[in-house]
C-alpha positions as CSV (number, residue, x, y, z in Angstrom):
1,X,141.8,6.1,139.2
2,X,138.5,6.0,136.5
3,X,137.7,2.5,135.2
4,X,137.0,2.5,131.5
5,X,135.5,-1.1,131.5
6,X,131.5,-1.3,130.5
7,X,129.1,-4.7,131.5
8,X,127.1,-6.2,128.2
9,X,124.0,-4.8,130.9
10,X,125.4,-1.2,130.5
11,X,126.0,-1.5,126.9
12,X,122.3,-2.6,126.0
13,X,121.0,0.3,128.2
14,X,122.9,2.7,126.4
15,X,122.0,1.5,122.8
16,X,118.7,1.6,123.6
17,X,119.1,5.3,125.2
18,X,121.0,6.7,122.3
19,X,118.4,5.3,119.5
20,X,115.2,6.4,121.2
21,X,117.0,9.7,121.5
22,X,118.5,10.3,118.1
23,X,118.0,7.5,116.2
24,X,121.7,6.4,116.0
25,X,122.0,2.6,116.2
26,X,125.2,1.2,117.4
27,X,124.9,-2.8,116.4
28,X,126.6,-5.4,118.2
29,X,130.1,-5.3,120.2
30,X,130.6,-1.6,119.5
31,X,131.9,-1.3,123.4
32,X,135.0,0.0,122.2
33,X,132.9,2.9,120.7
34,X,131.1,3.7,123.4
35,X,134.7,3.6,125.7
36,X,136.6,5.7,123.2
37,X,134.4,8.5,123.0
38,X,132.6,8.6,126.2
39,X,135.9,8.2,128.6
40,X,137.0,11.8,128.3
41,X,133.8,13.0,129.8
42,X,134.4,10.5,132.9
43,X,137.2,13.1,133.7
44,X,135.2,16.4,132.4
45,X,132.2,15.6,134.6
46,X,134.4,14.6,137.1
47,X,132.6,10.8,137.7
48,X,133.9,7.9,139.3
49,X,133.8,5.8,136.1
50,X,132.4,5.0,133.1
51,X,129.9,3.0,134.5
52,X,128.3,5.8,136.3
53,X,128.8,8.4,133.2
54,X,126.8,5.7,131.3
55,X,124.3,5.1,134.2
56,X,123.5,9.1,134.9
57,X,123.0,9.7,131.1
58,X,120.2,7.0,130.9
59,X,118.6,7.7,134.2
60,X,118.6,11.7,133.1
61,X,120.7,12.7,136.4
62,X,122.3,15.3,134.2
63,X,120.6,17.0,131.5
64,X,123.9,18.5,130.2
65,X,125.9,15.0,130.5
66,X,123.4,13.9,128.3
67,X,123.8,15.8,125.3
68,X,127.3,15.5,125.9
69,X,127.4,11.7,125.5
70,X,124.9,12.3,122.1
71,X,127.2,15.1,121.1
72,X,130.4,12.5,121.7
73,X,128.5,9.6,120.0
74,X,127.7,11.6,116.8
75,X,129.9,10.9,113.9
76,X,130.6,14.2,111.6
77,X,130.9,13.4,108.0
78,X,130.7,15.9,104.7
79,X,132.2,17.8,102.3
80,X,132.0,20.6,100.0
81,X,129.7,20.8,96.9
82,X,129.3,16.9,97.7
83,X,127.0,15.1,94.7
84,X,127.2,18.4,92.3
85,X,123.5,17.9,90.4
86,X,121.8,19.1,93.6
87,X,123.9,22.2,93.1
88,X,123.1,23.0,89.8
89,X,119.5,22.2,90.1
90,X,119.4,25.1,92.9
91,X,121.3,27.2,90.4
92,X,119.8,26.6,87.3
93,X,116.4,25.6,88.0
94,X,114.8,26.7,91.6
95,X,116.6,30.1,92.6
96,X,115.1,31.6,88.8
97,X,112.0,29.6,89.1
98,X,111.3,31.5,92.9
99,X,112.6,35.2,91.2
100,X,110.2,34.7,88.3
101,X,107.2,33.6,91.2
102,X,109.0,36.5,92.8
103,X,109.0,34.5,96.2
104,X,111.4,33.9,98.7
105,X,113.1,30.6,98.9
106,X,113.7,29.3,102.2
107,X,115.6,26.2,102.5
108,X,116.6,23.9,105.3
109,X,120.1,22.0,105.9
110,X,119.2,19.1,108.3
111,X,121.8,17.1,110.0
112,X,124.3,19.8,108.4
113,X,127.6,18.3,110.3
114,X,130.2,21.0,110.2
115,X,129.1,23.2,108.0
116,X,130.2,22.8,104.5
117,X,126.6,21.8,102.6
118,X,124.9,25.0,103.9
119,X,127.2,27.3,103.0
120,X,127.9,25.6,99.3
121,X,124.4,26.2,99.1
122,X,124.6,29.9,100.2
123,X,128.1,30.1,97.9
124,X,125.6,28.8,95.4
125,X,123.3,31.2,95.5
126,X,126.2,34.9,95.1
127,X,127.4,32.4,91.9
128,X,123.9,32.7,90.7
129,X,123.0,36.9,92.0
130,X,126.9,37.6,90.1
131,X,125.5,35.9,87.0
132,X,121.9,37.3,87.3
133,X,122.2,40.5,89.5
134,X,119.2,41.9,91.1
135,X,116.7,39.1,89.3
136,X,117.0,36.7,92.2
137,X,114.5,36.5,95.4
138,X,116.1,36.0,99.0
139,X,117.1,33.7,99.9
140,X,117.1,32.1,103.7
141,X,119.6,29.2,104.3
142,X,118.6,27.2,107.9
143,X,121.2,24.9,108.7
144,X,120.7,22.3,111.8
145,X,122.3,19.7,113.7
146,X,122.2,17.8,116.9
147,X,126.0,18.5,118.1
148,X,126.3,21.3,120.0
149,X,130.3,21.3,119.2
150,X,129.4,21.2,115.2
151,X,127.5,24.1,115.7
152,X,130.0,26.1,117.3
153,X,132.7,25.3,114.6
154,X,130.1,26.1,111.8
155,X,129.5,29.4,113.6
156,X,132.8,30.6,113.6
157,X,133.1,29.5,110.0
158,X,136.7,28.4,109.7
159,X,138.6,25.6,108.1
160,X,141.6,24.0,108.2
161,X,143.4,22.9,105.1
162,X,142.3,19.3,104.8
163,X,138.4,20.0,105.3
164,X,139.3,22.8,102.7
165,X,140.4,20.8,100.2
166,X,137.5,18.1,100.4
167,X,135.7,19.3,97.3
168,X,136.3,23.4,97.3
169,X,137.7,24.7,94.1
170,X,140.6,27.4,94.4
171,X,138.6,29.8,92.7
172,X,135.4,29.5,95.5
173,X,138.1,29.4,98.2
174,X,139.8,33.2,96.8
175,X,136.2,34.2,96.1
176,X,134.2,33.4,99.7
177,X,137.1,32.7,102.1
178,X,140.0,35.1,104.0
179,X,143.2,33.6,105.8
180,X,143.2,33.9,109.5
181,X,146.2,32.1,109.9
182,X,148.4,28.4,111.0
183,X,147.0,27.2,107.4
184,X,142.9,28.0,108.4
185,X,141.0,29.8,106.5
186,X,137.0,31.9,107.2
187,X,133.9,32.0,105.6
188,X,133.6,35.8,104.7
189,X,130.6,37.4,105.9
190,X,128.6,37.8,102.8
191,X,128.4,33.9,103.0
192,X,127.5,33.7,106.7
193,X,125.1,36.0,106.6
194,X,122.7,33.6,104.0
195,X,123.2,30.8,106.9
196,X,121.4,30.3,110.3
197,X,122.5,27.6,112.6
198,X,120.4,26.3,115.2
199,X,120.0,22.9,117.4
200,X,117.7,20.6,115.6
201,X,117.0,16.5,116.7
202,X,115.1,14.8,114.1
203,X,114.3,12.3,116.1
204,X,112.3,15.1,118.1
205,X,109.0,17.4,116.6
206,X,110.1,20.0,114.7
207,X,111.0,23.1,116.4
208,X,112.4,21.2,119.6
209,X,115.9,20.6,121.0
210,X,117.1,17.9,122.1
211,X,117.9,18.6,125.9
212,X,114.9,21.0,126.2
């Protein structure tokens, strides 16, 4: 049977590990964090305990343990369109300012969670070509994040109803998404296509990942 108990010792280690890594800071007496999150990889990994899950990610034993515990530790937090000025300054102010220049406009999502401020920006920018066909420039959309799982679900591009209804109008969710069933719904294509995911720490230079 796993124990799920961690020393004060381990806890400290740990911190320190997970803020030099990626900058998350846990504070004091957050062991129940640490145990709630990290136990189901004490049975995925198939380790003796917690103790030793929390000992092989600090000593590096284990590359992919590692990013699992990050990934685990990561909290996920965002919604559609969220503060709605940045939106409209896109819209009304950069997109026609780059077709006028006739540039591209390339812009990056950081720390873009599961998805949803990357691809307002790229439901942003068919609002703005269907008002303004054929004057805009193109437009690039890099989206990053440190969780690999976050990644995955903003790949796929699908939704249930409660993130759905965290800030996405009924009109955007006829005009840019498609049922696929049980309640979910998809990005369509024409959205995803404006959107490249990829592994970014910001803790780490650009252009590095964490676990490379």
């Amino acid at each position: 049977m796993t124990t799920i108990t961690i020393s004060d010792q381990e806890y400290r280690d740990f911190s320190k590990f997970l803020e030099s890594q990626c900058g998350i800071v846990l504070g004091e007496s957050k062991q129940y964090l640490v145990r709630s999150r990290l136990s189901p990889l004490v049975t995925k990994f198939k380790l003796g305990s917690l103790s030793e899950l929390l000992k092989d990610v600090v000593m590096g034993r284990n590359s992919e343990l590692r990013v699992a515990a990050v990934d685990a530790m990561t909290t996920n937090e965002t919604l559609w369109f969220r503060d709605t000025y940045p939106f409209q300054v896109l819209s009304d102010k950069l997109l026609p300012e780059a077709a006028a220049n006739k540039r591209p406009i390339k812009i990056w999502s950081a720390a873009s969670s599961s998805g949803q401020e990357p691809y307002s920006m790229a439901m942003t920018v068919l609002e703005t070509q269907q008002k303004k066909p054929g004057l805009l420039p193109n437009v690039a959309i890099t989206a990053t994040d440190i969780s690999a799982s976050m990644l995955d679900m903003c790949r796929t591009g699908i939704y249930d109803n409660l993130a759905l209804g965290r800030g996405l109008s009924p009109d955007r969710r006829n005009n840019f998404f498609e049922e696929v069933g049980d309640g979910r719904m998809k990005v369509k294509d024409n959205v995803k296509r404006l959107v490249n995911f990829k592994p970014q720490n910001l803790n780490c230079p650009i252009n590095t990942t964490y676990g490379s």
